[in-house]
C-alpha positions in Angstrom: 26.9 -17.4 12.5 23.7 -17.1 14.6 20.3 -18.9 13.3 17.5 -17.0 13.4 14.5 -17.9 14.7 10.7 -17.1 15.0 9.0 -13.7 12.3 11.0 -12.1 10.4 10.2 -8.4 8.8 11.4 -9.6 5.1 9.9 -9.7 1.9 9.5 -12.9 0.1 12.7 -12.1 -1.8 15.0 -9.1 -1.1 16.4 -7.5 -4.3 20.2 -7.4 -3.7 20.6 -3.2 -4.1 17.6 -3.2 -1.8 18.4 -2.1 2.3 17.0 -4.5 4.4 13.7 -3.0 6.5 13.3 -3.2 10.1 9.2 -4.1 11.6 6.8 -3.3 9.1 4.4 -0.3 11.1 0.7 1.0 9.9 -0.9 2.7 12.1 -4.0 4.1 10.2 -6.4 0.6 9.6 -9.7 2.0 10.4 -11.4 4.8 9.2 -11.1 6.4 12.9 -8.0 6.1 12.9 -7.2 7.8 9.7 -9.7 10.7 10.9 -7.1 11.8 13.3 -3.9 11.1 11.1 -2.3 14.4 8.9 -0.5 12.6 7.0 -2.8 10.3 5.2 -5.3 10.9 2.1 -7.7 8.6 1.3 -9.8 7.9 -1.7 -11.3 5.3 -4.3 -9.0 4.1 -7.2 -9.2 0.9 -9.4 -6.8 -1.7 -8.0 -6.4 -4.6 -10.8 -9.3 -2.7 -12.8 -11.5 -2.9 -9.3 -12.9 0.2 -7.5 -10.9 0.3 -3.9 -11.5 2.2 -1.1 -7.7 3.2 -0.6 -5.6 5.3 2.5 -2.1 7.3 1.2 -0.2 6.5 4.2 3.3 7.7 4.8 3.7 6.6 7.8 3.0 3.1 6.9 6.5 1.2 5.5 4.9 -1.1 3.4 1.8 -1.5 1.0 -1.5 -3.7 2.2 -4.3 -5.1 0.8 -7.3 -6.4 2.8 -8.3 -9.8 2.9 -12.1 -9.3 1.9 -10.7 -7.2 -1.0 -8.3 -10.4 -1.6 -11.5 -12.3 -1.9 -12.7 -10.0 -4.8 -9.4 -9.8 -6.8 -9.0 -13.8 -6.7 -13.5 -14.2 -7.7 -13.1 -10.8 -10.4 -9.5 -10.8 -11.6 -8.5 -14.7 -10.9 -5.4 -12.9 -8.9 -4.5 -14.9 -5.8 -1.9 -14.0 -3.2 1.1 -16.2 -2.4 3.0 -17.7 0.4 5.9 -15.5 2.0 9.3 -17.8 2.7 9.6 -15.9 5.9 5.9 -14.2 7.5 6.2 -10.4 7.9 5.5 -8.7 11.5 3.3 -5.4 10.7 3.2 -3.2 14.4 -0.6 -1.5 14.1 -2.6 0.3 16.4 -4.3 -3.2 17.8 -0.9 -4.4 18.2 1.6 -6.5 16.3 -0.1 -8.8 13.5 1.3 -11.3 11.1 0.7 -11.8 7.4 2.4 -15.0 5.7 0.3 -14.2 2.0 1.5 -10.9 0.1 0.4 -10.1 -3.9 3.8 -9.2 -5.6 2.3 -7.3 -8.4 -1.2 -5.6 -8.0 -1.9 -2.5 -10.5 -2.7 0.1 -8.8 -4.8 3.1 -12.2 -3.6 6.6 -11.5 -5.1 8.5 -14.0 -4.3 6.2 -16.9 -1.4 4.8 -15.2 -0.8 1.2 -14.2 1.7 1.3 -11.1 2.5 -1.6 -9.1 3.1 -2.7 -6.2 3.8 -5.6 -3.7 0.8 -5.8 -1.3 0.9 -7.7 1.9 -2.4 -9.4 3.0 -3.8 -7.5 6.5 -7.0 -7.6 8.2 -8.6 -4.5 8.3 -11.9 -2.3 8.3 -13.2 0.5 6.4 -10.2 0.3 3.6 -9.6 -2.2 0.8 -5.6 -1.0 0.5 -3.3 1.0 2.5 -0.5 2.5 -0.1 2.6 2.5 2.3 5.9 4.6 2.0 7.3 1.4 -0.1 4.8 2.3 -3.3 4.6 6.0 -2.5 8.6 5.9 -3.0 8.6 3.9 -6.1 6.4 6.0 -7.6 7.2 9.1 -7.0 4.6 10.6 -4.9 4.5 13.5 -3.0 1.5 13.9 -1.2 -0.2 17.3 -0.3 -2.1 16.7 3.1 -3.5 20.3 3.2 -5.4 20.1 -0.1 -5.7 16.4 -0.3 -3.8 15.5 -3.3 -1.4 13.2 -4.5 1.3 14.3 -7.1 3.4 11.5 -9.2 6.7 13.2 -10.6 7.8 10.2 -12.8 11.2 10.6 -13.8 11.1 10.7 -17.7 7.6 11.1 -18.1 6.8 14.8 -18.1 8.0 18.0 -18.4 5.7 19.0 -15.6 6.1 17.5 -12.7 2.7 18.2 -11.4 1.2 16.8 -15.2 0.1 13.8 -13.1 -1.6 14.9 -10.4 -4.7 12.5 -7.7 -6.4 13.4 -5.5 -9.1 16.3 -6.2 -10.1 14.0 -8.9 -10.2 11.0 -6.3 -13.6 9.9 -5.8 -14.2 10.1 -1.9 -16.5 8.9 0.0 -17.8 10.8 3.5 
């Protein structure tokens, strides 16, 4: 069996039924770049009880969280990221960057909802979180890029699939 060497693109631990993922991609980190992108929605929503500046990014594979906003959950929610066994390699616009810190449960308040997430530590302008494909999948979402919403269709949790719906409530800022 071949040792591997140098960064791997694996979580801290994989969950046995999960598929192992290939690089972890973003390409949206700045607000530019999002500008041009039609497949992201941005908006602010409490992270951990916090107000975040946050991008809906489907084409990014995993979840982020900036390390200035890291700075602010550890000095308002005494919520600290950890060390990852094996750093993660995340391909962006600027090129490929590593993160070796991730927060395996942040709570993410969609309108009255606590969904959470594993968010990898990233450096990046203009956005406190990017919510990647990874939470967008868990929960349910589907998002509507033409009129800027998000909708949640939680298995179990309503009859009406659009009952719990982001997005032209999301506060935005221009």
């Amino acid at each position: 069996m071949a040792q591997q060497t140098g960064v791997a693109a694996a979580p801290v631990v994989a969950k046995p039924a999960e598929r192992p993922r290939a690089q972890a991609r973003v390409y949206a980190l700045a607000k530019e770049d999002a500008e041009q992108a039609e497949h992201v929605i941005e908006g602010i929503v409490p992270i951990m009880g916090i107000h975040a500046r946050v991008l809906f990014d489907t084409s990014a594979t995993h979840t982020f969280v900036s390390e200035r906003f890291s700075k602010v959950l550890l000095k308002e929610s005494d919520v600290e990221a950890i060390d990852l066994e094996i750093p993660l390699s995340v391909q962006t616009p600027a090129g490929a960057m590593i993160t070796k810190k991730c927060f395996p449960s942040l709570y993410v308040c969609i309108e009255e909802r606590d969904l959470a997430g594993c968010f990898y530590l990233l450096k990046m302008k203009n956005y406190e979180a990017i919510l990647g494909l990874d939470w967008l999948e868990k929960h349910y979402a589907l998002l509507d890029c033409q009129k800027k919403k998000i909708i949640f269709c939680i298995p179990g949790e309503t009859a009406d699939p659009e009952a719990l719906v982001a997005g032209s409530d999301l506060e935005r800022e221009d």
